[in-house]
C-alpha positions as CSV (number, residue, x, y, z in Angstrom):
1,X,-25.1,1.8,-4.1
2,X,-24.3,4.1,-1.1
3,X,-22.3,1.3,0.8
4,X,-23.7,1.3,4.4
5,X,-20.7,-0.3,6.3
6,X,-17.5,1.6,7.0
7,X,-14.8,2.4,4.5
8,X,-11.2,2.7,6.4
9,X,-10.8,6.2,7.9
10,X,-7.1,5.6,6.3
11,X,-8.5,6.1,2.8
12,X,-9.1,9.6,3.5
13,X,-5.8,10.2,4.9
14,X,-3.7,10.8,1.5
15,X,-6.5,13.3,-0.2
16,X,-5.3,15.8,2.4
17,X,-1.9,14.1,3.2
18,X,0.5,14.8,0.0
19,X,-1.4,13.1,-2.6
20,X,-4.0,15.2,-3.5
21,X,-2.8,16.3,-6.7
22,X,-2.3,12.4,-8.3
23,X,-5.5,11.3,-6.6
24,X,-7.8,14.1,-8.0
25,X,-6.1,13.5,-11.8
26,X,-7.0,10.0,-11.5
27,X,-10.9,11.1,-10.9
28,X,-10.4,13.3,-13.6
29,X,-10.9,16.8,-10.6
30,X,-7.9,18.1,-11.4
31,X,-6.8,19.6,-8.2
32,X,-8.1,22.4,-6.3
33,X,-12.2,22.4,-5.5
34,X,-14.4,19.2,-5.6
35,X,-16.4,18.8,-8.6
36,X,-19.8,20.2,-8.9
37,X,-22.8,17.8,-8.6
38,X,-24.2,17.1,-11.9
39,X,-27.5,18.0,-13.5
40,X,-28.5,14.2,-13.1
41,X,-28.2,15.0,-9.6
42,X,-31.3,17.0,-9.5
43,X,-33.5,14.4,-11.9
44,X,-32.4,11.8,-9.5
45,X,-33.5,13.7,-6.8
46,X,-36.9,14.2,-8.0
47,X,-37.6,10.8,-9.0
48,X,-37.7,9.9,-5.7
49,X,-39.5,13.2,-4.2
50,X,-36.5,14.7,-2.5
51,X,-37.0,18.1,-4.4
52,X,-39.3,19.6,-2.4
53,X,-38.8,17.4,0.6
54,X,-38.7,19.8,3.9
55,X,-35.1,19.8,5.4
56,X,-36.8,19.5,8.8
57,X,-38.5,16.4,8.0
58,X,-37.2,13.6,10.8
59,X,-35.9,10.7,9.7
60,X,-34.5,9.1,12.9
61,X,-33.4,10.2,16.5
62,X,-30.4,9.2,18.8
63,X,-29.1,10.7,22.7
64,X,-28.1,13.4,20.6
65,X,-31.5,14.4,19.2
66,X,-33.2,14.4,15.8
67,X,-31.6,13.6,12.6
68,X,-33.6,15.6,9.8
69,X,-33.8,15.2,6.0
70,X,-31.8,18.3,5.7
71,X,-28.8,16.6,8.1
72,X,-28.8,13.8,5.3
73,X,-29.2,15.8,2.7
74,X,-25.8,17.3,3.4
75,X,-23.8,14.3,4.1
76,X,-24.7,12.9,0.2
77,X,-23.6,16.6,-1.0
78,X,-20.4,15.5,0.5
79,X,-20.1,12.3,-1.2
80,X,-19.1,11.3,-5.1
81,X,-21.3,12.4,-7.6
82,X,-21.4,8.2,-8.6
83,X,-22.4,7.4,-5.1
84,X,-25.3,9.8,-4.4
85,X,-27.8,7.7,-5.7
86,X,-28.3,4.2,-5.2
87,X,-27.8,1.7,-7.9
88,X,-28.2,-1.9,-6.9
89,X,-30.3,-1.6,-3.5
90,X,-33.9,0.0,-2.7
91,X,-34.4,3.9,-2.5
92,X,-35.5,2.6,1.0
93,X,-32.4,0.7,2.2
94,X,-30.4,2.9,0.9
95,X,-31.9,6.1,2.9
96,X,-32.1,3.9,5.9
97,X,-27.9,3.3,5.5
98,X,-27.7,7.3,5.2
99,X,-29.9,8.0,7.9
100,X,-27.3,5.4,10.0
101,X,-24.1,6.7,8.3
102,X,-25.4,10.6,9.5
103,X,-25.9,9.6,13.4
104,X,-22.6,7.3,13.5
105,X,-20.8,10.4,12.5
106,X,-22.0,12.6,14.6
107,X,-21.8,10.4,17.5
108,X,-18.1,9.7,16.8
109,X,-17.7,13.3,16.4
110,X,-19.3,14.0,19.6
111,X,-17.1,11.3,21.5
112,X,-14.3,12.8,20.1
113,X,-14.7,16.0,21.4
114,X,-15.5,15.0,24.7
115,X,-12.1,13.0,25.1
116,X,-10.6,16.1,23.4
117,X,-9.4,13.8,20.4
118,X,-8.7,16.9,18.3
119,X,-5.6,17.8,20.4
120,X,-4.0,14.5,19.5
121,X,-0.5,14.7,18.1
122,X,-1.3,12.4,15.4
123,X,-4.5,14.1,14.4
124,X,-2.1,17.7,14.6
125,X,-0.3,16.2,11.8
126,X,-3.6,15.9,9.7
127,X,-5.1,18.8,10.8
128,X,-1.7,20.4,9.4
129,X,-2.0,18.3,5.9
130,X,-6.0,19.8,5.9
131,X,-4.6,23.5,6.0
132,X,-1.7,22.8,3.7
133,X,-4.3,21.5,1.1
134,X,-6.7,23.5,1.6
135,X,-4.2,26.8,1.3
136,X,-2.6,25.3,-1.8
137,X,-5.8,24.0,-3.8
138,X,-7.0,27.7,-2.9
139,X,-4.3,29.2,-5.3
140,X,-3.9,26.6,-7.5
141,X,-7.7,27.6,-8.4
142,X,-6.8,31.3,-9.1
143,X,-3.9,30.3,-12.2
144,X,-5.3,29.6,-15.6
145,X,-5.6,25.9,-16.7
146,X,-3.2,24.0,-19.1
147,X,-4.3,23.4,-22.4
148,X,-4.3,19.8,-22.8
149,X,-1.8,17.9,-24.4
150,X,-1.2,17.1,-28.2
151,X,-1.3,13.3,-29.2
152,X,2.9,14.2,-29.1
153,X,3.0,14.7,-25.7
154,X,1.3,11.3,-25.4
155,X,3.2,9.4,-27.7
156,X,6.3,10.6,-25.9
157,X,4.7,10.1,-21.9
158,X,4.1,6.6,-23.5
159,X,7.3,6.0,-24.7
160,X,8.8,6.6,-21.2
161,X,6.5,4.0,-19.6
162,X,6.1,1.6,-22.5
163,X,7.5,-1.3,-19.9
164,X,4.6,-1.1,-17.7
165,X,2.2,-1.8,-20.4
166,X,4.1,-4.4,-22.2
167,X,4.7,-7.1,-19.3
168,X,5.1,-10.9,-19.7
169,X,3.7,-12.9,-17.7
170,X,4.0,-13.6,-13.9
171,X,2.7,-16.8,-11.4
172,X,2.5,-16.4,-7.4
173,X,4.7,-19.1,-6.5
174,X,4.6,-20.9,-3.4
175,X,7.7,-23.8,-2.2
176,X,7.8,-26.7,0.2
177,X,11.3,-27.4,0.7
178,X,13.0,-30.3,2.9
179,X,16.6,-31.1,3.7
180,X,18.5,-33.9,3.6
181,X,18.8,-35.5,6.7
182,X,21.7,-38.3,5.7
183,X,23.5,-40.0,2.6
184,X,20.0,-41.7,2.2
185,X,17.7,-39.4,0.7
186,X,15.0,-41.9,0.5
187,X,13.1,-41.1,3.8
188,X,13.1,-37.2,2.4
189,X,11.9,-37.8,-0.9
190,X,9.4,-40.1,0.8
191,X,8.1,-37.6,3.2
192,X,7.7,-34.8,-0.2
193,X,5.7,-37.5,-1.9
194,X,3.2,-37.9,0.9
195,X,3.0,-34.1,1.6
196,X,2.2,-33.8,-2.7
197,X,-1.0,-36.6,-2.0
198,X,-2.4,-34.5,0.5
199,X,-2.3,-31.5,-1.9
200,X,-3.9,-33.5,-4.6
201,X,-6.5,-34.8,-2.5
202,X,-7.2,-30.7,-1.6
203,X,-5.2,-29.9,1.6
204,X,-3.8,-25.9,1.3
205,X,-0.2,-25.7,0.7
206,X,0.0,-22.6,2.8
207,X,-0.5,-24.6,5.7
208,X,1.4,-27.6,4.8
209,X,4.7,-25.2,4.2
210,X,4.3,-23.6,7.4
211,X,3.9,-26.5,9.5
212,X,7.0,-28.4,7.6
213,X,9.0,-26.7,5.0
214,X,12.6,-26.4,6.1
215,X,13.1,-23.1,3.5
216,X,12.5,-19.6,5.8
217,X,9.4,-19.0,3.0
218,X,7.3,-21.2,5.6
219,X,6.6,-18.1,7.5
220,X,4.9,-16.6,4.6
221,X,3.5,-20.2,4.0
222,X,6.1,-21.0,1.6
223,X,5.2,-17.7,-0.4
224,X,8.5,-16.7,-2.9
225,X,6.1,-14.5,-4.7
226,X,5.4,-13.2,-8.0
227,X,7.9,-14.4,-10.5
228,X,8.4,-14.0,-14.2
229,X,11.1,-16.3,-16.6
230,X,14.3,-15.7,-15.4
231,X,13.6,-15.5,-11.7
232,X,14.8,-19.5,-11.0
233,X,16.9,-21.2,-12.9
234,X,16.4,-22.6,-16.7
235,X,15.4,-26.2,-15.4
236,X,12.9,-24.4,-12.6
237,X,11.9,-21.9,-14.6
238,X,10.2,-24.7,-17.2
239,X,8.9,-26.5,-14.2
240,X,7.4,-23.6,-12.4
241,X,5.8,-22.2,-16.4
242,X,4.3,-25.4,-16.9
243,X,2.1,-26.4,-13.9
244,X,-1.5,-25.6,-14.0
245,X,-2.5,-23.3,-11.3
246,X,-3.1,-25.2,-7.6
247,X,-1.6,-28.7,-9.0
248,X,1.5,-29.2,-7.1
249,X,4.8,-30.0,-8.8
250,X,6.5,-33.6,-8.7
251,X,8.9,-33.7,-6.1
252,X,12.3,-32.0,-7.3
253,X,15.7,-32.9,-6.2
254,X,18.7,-30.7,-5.8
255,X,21.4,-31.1,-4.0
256,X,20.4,-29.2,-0.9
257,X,16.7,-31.0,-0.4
258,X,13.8,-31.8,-2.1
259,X,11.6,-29.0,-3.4
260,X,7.7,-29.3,-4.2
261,X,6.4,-26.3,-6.3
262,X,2.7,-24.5,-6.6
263,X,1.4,-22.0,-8.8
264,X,-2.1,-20.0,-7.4
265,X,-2.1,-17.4,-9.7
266,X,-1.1,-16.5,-13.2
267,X,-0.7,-12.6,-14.5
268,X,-1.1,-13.2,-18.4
269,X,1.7,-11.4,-20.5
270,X,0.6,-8.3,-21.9
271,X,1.3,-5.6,-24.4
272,X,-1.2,-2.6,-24.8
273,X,-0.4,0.0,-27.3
274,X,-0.8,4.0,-27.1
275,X,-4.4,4.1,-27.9
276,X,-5.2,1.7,-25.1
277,X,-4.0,3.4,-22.4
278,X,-4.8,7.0,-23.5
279,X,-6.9,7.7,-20.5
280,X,-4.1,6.1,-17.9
281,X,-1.6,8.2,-19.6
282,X,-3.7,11.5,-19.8
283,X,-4.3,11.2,-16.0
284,X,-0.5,11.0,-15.5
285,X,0.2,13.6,-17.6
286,X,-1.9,16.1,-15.8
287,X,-0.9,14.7,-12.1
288,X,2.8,15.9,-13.1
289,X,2.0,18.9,-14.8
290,X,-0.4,19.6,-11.6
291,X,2.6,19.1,-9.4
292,X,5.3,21.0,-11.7
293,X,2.8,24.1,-11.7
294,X,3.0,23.7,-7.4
295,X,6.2,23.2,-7.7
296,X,7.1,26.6,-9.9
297,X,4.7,28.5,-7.5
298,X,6.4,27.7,-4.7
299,X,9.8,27.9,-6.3
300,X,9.6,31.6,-6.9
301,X,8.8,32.2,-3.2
302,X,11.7,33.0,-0.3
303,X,10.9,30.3,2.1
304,X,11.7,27.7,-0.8
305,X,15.7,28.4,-0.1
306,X,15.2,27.7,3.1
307,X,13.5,23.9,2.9
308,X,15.5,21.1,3.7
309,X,15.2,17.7,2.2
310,X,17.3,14.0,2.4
311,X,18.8,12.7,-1.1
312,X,16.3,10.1,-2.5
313,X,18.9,7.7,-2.2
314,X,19.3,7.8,1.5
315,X,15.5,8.4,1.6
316,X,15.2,5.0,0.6
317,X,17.7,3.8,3.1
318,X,16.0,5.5,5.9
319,X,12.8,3.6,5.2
320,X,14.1,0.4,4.5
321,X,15.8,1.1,8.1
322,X,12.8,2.2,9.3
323,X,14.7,4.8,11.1
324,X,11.4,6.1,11.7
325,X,12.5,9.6,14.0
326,X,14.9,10.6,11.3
327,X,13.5,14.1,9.4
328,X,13.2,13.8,5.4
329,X,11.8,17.4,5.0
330,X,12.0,20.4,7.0
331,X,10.2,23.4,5.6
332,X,10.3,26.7,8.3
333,X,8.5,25.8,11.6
334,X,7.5,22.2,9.5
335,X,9.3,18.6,9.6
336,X,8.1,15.7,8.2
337,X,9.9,12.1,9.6
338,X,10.6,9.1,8.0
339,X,7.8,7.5,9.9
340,X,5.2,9.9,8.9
341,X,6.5,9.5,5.1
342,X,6.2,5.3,5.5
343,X,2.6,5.9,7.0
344,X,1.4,8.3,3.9
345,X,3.5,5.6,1.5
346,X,1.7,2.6,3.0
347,X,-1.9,4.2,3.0
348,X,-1.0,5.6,-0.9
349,X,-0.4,2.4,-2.3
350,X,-3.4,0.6,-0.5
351,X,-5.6,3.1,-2.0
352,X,-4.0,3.4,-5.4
353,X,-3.0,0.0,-6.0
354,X,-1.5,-0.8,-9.2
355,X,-1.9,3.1,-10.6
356,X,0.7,4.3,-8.0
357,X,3.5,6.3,-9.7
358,X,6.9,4.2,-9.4
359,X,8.6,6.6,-7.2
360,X,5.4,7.3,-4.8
361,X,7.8,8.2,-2.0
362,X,9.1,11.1,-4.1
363,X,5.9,12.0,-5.5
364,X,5.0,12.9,-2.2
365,X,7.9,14.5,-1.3
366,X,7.4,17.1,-3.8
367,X,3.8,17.8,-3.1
368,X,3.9,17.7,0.6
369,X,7.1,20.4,0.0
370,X,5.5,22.9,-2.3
371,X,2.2,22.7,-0.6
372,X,4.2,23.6,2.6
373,X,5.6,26.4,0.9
374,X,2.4,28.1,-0.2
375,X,0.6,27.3,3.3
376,X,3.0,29.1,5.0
377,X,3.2,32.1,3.1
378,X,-0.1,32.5,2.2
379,X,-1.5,31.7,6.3
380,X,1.1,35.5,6.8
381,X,-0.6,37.0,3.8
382,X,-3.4,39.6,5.5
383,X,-4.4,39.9,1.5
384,X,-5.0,36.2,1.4
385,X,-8.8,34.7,2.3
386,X,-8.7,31.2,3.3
387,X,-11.3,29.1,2.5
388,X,-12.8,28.6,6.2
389,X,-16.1,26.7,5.3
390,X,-13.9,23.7,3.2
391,X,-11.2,24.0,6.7
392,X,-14.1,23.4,8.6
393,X,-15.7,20.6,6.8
394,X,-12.9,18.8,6.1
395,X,-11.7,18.8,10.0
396,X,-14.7,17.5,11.0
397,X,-14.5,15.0,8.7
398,X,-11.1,13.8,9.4
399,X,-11.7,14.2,13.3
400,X,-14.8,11.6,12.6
401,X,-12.5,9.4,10.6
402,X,-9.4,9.4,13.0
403,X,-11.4,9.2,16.2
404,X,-13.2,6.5,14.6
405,X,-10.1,4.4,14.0
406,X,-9.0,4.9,17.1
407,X,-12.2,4.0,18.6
408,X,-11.6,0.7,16.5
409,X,-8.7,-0.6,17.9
410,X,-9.7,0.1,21.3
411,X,-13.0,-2.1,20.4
412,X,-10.7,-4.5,18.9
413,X,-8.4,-4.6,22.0
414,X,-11.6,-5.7,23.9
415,X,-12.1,-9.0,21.5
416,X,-8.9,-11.0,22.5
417,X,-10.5,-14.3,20.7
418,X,-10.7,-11.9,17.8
419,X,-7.1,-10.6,17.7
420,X,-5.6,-13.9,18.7
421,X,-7.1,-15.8,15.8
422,X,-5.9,-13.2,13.5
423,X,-2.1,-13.0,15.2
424,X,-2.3,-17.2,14.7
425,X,-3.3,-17.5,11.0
426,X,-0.9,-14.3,10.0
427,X,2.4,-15.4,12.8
428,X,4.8,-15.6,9.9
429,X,4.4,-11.7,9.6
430,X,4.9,-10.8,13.3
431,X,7.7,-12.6,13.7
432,X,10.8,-11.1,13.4
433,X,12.6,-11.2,10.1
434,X,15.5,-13.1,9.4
435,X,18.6,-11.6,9.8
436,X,21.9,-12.1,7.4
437,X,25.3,-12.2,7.6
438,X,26.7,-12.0,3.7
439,X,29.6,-11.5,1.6
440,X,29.4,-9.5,-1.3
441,X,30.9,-9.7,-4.6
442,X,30.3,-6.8,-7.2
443,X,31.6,-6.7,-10.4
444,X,31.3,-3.9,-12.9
445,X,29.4,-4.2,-16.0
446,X,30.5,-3.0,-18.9
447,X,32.0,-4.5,-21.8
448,X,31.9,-8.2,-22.4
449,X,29.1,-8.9,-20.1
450,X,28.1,-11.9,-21.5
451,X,31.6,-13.5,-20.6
452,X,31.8,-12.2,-17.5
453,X,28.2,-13.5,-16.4
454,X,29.2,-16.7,-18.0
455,X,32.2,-16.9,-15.5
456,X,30.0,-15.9,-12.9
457,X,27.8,-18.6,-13.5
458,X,30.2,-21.6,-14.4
459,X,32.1,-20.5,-10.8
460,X,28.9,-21.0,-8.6
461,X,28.9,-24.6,-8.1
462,X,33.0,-24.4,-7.6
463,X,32.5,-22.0,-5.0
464,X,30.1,-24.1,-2.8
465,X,32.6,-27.2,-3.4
466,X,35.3,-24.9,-2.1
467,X,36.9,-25.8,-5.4
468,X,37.1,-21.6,-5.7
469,X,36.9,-18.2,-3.3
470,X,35.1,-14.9,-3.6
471,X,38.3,-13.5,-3.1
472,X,39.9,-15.0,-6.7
473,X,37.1,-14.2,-8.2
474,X,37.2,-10.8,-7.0
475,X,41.1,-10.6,-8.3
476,X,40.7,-12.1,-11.7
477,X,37.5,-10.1,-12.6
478,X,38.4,-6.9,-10.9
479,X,35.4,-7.2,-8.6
480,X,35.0,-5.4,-5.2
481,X,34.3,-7.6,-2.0
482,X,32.3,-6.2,1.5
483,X,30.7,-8.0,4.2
484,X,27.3,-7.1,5.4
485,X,25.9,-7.8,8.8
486,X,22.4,-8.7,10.7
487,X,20.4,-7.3,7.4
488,X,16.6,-8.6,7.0
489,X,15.8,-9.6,3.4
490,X,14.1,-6.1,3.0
491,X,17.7,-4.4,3.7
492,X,19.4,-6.7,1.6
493,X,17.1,-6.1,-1.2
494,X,17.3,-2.5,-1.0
495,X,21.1,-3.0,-1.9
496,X,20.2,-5.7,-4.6
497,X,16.8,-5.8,-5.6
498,X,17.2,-9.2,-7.1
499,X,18.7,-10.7,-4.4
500,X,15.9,-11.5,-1.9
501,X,14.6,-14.7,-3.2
502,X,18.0,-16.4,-3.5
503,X,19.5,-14.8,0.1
504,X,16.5,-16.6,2.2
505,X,16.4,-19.8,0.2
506,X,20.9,-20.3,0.3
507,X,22.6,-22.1,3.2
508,X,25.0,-21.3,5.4
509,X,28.3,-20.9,3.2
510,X,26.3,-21.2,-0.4
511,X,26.6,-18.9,-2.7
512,X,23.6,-17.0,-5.2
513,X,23.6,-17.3,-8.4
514,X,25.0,-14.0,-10.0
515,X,22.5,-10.9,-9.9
516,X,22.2,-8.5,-12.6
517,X,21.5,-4.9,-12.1
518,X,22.4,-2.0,-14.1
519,X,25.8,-1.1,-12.8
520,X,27.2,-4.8,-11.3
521,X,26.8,-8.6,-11.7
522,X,26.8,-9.7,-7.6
523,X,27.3,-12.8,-6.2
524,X,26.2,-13.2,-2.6
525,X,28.1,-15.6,0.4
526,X,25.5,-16.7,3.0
527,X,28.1,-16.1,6.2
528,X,25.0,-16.9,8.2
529,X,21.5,-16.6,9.5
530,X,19.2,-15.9,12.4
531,X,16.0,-17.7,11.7
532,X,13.1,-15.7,12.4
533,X,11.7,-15.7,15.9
534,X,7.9,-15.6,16.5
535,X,7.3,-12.6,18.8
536,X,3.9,-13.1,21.4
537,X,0.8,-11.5,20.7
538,X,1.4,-9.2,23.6
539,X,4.5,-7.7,22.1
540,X,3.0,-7.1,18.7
541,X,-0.4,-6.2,18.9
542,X,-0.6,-2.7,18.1
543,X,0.6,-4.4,14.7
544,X,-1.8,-7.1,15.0
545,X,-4.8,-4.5,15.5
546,X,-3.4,-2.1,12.3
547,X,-3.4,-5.1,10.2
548,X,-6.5,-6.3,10.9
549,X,-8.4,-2.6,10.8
550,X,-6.3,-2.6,6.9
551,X,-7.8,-5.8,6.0
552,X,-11.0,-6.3,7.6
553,X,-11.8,-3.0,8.7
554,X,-14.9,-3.1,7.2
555,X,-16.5,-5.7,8.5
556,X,-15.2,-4.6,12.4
557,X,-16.6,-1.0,11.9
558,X,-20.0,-2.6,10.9
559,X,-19.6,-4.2,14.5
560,X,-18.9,-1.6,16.6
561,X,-21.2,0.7,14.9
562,X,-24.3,-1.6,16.1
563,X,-23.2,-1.5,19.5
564,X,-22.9,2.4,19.5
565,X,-26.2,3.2,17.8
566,X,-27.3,0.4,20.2
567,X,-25.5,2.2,23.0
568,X,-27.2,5.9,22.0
569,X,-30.6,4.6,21.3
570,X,-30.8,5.1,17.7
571,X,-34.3,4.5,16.1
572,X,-35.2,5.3,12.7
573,X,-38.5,6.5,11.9
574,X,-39.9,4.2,9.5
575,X,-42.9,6.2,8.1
576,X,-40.8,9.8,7.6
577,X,-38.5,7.3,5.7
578,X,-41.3,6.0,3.1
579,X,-43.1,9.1,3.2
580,X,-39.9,10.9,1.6
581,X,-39.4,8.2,-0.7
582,X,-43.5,9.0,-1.7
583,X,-44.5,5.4,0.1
């Protein structure tokens, strides 16, 4: 089915953003040109008498005029050769969506010319990423294809990612966590056991953490996250494994508080073997030899010495950071900044979900750099013909699809019942994180391991007695010591990715259990913490609207729309409709 409500004007953004080349290997395109509509096309097309239908024919009429057969026609020649037809709803509803879809567009693009949208800075950046793609996918057409690869190259491609298909299993954990208050512990524990009754008898956790947990997870409604054996420790870990999803745990005592635990979701281990994932792994293979064929192009090409790019490394940092002015690529008269790159990463991994490549920021990196390359020699080329008719049609549809959005959040900032509903049931994300003060002990891994993480671990409990230092520890295992200031979890993760869940859960003056990571067991000293602070609507709303329009865009674009077609006197003729359909 033809869906008739809107689809996120940010979906589009990555097929001519830096993407391009991944996206079109996972729907099997390949790069360069759309694919050609198939014969089934034109049998589908005659079934319901649209062969011969006259383009003329109107099907509906708006302040802008008629809206013919052959206007409609046009828009499904745009669209996925799976979504040209409908499936699931009547030949007649779904003409009727078209015939809508057709005068919303062209009313947005009209609107947007008027207000001279097109000259937007933020749209100059996609109108850039259109002619960069456009250029690019233009040559890439004119080498010879790859032959495709042997069942060697597969095995091998498999080999590298065997990890992601063999996983074990993983449960969204969710915490309630109280303090004690005095030597008595009896009022706490108490207080758990009536907070567990009203879980049994159906109340949501969520909202039970956030209103009384004492743990900083009750801004995310006591959300620690996805977690696999290994994450807690041995005696949570078996607790945590063993509850049945939405039962809350009994209440568990430690010597900090009292903990009550939920499981809401289990991810089933898993182990797929080469022939399973074939397809997955064919699609990845031709996305990277897609990109390393852009990349060898515009390698042998004299602006190439002349591009400028950050280390991944302090990539990474600079995102993290959200230093969002700083420049990650400069390419001739072309720079790209950190807060462009977090915009295209964020929209990437919405639309690609769990088939993103590992290392999407790099990924687009590379594409975004060679594609620059090749635009801006081939735009001084006098030899070279751009393809005008696909610039064209792919503005027009990215003018429609950014004016639209930002047509959206001006609707939106016009329903403040709306907006403050949806800034009171998401607060714990627009408040502002945590911040940390930490000490930092990293020792090198190497040999003996297993006795230095045993050391590690028996000198935890020692350390929050006071019965030990950092700074011994740091002596007798030939570990390096720093201090860290004012980091949110996020920065403190991208230092230690294991360290998150321990760092917001510790006390003031507690100490993590050691962290493992490839080059250094770490211990972590909570020095101390600035709870997060909920920040009013009015300062965060632009992030309020943007996180709304991500995840119930849908459903406000199917809103506004009524009220411009309403506004523009739209009226579908109901008799050209069934007469094309042969009613």
């Amino acid at each position: 089915m033809m869906p008739t409500t809107y689809e996120s004007p940010a979906r589009l953004v990555p097929l001519v953003a830096g993407l391009s080349l991944w996206l079109f290997s996972l729907s099997g395109c390949g790069g360069g040109a759309p694919p050609a509509a198939p014969a089934e096309d034109a049998k589908a097309g005659a079934a319901f008498g649209f062969t011969d239908a006259d383009p003329g024919t109107v099907l509906a009429s708006d302040r802008l005029g008629a809206i013919t057969w052959g206007d409609v026609d046009a828009f499904i020649l745009q669209l996925g050769p799976d979504r040209r037809w409908p499936t699931s709803t009547s030949p007649g509803e779904w003409l009727k969506g078209l015939t809508r879809r057709v005068a919303i567009d062209r009313l947005l693009h009209d609107e947007a010319a008027l207000v001279g949208a097109d000259q937007d800075p933020e749209f100059k950046k996609r109108e850039r990423s259109i002619l960069r793609t456009a250029y690019s996918n233009a040559y890439l057409a004119t080498l010879p294809p790859d032959a495709p690869p042997d069942d060697d190259v597969l095995a091998e491609l498999y080999e590298e990612h065997r990890d992601e298909f063999n996983s074990p299993e993983r449960r969204r954990v969710l915490n309630l966590f109280k303090r004690w208050t005095g030597e008595d512990r009896g009022p706490v524990l108490e207080e758990l056991e009536g907070f567990r009754q009203r879980l049994v008898a159906g109340e949501n956790f969520e909202t039970l953490a956030r209103e009384h947990s004492d743990s900083e997870t009750r801004h995310r409604g006591g959300l620690i996250g996805f977690v696999q054996r290994g994450h807690f420790t041995a005696d949570f870990d078996a607790l945590v494994f063993g509850l049945e999803v939405n039962v809350p745990s009994q209440v568990v005592s430690t010597k900090d508080g009292g903990h009550l635990f939920a499981v809401t979701n289990v991810l089933e281990a898993r182990s797929l073997g080469l022939e399973a994932v074939r397809p997955l792994l064919f699609q990845r293979w031709r996305a990277g030899r897609a990109l390393e064929r852009l990349q060898n192009a515009a390698g042998a090409l004299p602006l190439a010495a002349d591009a400028e790019r950050m280390a991944p490394r302090n990539v990474a940092s600079v995102l993290q950071a959200q230093r969002r002015q700083t420049t990650v690529l400069k390419v001739g008269d072309f720079q790209l900044s950190a807060g462009d790159l977090y915009e295209l990463v964020r929209q990437a991994s919405r639309l690609l979900g769990p088939q993103r490549p590992p290392d999407l920021a790099r990924v687009l990196l590379d594409e975004i750099e060679a594609r620059e390359i090749l635009y801006q020699t081939l735009r001084d080329d006098p030899a070279f013909e751009a393809p005008a008719d696909q610039i064209d049609r792919t503005r027009r549809r990215q003018l429609i699809d950014y004016f639209g959005e930002r047509r959206l959040a001006s609707w939106l900032d016009r329903q403040p019942a709306l907006m403050q509903a949806h800034y009171d049931s998401n607060i714990g994300r627009f408040s502002s994180p945590p911040r940390l003060d930490v000490t930092r002990l990293a020792v090198p891994r190497g040999a003996g391991d297993a006795e230095v993480m045993a050391t590690l671990e028996a000198a935890v409990d020692r350390l929050d007695r006071g019965d030990d230092t950092l700074e011994s520890l740091a002596e007798v295992l030939k570990g390096e010591l720093s201090t860290r200031q004012s980091l949110t979890p996020a920065q403190l993760a991208a230092v230690d990715p294991g360290a998150r869940p321990f760092a917001t859960l510790l006390r003031e003056g507690e100490h993590s259990p050691p962290i493992s990571s490839p080059s250094h067991f770490v211990i972590l000293r909570l020095d101390r913490r600035q709870e997060p602070v909920e920040r009013p609507l009015a300062m965060v709303r632009d992030a309020v609207t943007r996180h709304y329009i991500d995840t119930r865009g849908a459903e406000a674009f199917s809103q506004m729309s009524e009220a411009l077609l309403e506004d523009a006197g739209f009226q579908p003729d109901e008799a050209a409709i069934g007469g094309l359909l042969g009613g």
